[in-house]
Structures are given as structure tokens and as C-alpha cells.
C-alpha positions, 0 to 999 in steps of 0.5 A: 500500500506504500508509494514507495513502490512502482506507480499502480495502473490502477485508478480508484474510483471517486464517488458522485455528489452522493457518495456513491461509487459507479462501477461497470457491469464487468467490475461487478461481475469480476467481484461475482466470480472472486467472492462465489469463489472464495466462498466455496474454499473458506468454510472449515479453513477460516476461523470462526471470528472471521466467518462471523464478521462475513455474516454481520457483513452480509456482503453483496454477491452480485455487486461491489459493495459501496463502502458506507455499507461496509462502514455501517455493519464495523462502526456498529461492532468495533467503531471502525469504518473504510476510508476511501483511498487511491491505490497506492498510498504512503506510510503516514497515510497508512498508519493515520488511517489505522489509528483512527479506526479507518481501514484504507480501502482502493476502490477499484478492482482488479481486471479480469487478466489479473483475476488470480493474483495482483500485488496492490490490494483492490477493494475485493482484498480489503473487504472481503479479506480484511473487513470481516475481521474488523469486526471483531475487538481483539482483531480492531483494536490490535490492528489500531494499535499497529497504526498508533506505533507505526506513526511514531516509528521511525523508517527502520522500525517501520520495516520490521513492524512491516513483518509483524503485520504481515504474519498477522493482519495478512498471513496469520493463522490459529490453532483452534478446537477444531484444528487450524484455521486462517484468519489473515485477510492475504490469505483469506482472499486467495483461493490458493493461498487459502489451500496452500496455507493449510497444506502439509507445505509450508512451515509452521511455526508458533507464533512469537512477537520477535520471531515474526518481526525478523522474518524476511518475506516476499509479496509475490510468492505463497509464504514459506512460513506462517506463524500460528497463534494460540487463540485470537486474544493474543493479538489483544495482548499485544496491545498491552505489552510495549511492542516497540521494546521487541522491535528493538530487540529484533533490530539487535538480532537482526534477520532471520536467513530468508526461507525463499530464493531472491527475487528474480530481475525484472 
């Protein structure tokens, strides 16, 4: 979501007069085919906070939802709302956002040559990825918390409290009674992450707050490790411990070796 990387192709789309977003009979159709889709592989993989927030969102399948919808079911859970952006925004942008309880979310969509996978995050991401895990308290006030420090660290620190938000809000995965389950919005919103990530695959490890900020990762490969939580309040109690203090102590140790091959030159 950072500007700092290659300028995006896409355009978000910008609301008339009355707040509302038009998009076209393909736009909604491509939204269709990608929630019918992830809708028939996340029952029994995805965890049940986040199968919940999908109810209390009752997100349309035949149309892209218009983000005052969204807003309306996160405001009345957690006191979240979707904040309409560009594609591509800046750090300060990012971690404001999240620190007023505003979840960014680029209101365009990926085109049908990009079905499967594209790197920025398209509104089907972010709403059917992310929003249903915004409606639950541990989740919405860990991923405020994120917005808070991020805005006081520095560019350093900011890299390493990438990871963390990588192997959590995006990748993250539990242990549960009924076996493990997904609940980061990366995954959540990929039909082949959401397989591969429950396979016998990737590796799995147990998730520790230094651990995960020292683990090297890549935006354009299914993840060659995933850390598991115990239980959704972990990510509670990581708002009430001093989290910049394990950043430290993971800037002191240093990377972890990267588990993935170095990304090839364009």
C-alpha cells in the first residue's frame, strides 16, 4: 500500500455528489466470480471470528459493495469504518488511517487478466479479506494499535513492524478446537493461498512477537512460513505489552536467513 513502490495502473474510483461509487457491469461481475469463489474454499479453513464478521457483513454477491455499507455493519461492532483511498498510498497515510479506526480501502478492482493474483490490494482484498475481521475487538483494536506505533516509528522500525503485520493482519493463522484455521485477510482472499496455507507445505511455526518481526518475506510468492497463534486474544495482548521494546530487540538480532530464493530481475 506504500508509494514507495512502482506507480499502480490502477485508478480508484471517486464517488458522485452522493457518495456513491459507479462501477461497470464487468467490475461487478469480476467481484461475482472472486467472492462465489472464495466462498466455496473458506468454510472449515477460516476461523470462526472471521466467518462471523462475513455474516454481520452480509456482503453483496452480485455487486461491489459501496463502502458506507461496509462502514455501517464495523462502526456498529468495533467503531471502525473504510476510508476511501487511491491505490497506492504512503506510510503516514497508512498508519493515520489505522489509528483512527479507518481501514484504507482502493476502490477499484482488479481486471479480469489479473483475476488470480495482483500485488496492490483492490477493494475485493480489503473487504472481503480484511473487513470481516474488523469486526471483531481483539482483531480492531490490535490492528489500531499497529497504526498508533507505526506513526511514531521511525523508517527502520517501520520495516520490521512491516513483518509483524504481515504474519498477522495478512498471513496469520490459529490453532483452534477444531484444528487450524486462517484468519489473515492475504490469505483469506486467495483461493490458493487459502489451500496452500493449510497444506502439509509450508512451515509452521508458533507464533512469537520477535520471531515474526525478523522474518524476511516476499509479496509475490505463497509464504514459506506462517506463524500460528494460540487463540485470537493474543493479538489483544499485544496491545498491552510495549511492542516497540521487541522491535528493538529484533533490530539487535537482526534477520532471520530468508526461507525463499531472491527475487528474480525484472
Amino acid at each position: 500500500m506504500s508509494s514507495d513502490k512502482k506507480p499502480s495502473k490502477y485508478v480508484a474510483r471517486e464517488p458522485d455528489a452522493d457518495g456513491f461509487i459507479e462501477y461497470t457491469a464487468l467490475e461487478h461481475d469480476t467481484w461475482r466470480r472472486l467472492i462465489e469463489r472464495q466462498l466455496e474454499v473458506v468454510p472449515g479453513r477460516a476461523c470462526d471470528e472471521y466467518l462471523h464478521g462475513l455474516e454481520l457483513l452480509d456482503l453483496p454477491r452480485d455487486r461491489i459493495p459501496q463502502l458506507a455499507e461496509v462502514s455501517d455493519v464495523l462502526r456498529r461492532e468495533t467503531g471502525w469504518e473504510c476510508a476511501r483511498v487511491p491505490a497506492l498510498i504512503g506510510f503516514e497515510t497508512f498508519f493515520r488511517l489505522l489509528s483512527e479506526r479507518k481501514f484504507p480501502v482502493a476502490t477499484f478492482i482488479r481486471t479480469p487478466e489479473e483475476f488470480d493474483y495482483l500485488q496492490e490490494p483492490d477493494i475485493f482484498h480489503e473487504i472481503f479479506g480484511h473487513c470481516a475481521m474488523l469486526t471483531n475487538p481483539a482483531f480492531a483494536n490490535f490492528t489500531q494499535k499497529y497504526g498508533e506505533l507505526g506513526l511514531k516509528a521511525s523508517p527502520k522500525e517501520r520495516a520490521y513492524l512491516a513483518r509483524l503485520y504481515w504474519f498477522t493482519v495478512e498471513f496469520g493463522l490459529m490453532n483452534t478446537e477444531d484444528g487450524l484455521r486462517i484468519y489473515g485477510g492475504g490469505i483469506l482472499s486467495s483461493p490458493k493461498e487459502t489451500l496452500y496455507a493449510l497444506s502439509d507445505a509450508p512451515i509452521r511455526a508458533p507464533f512469537e512477537v520477535v520471531d515474526a518481526l525478523r522474518t524476511p518475506y516476499r509479496i509475490d510468492i505463497v509464504q514459506p512460513i506462517y506463524y500460528v497463534l494460540d487463540q485470537l486474544e493474543t493479538l489483544q495482548q499485544l496491545t498491552e505489552i510495549d511492542l516497540m521494546a521487541r522491535v528493538r530487540e529484533a533490530m539487535a538480532a537482526g534477520l532471520y536467513e530468508p526461507l525463499f530464493p531472491p527475487k528474480e530481475a525484472a
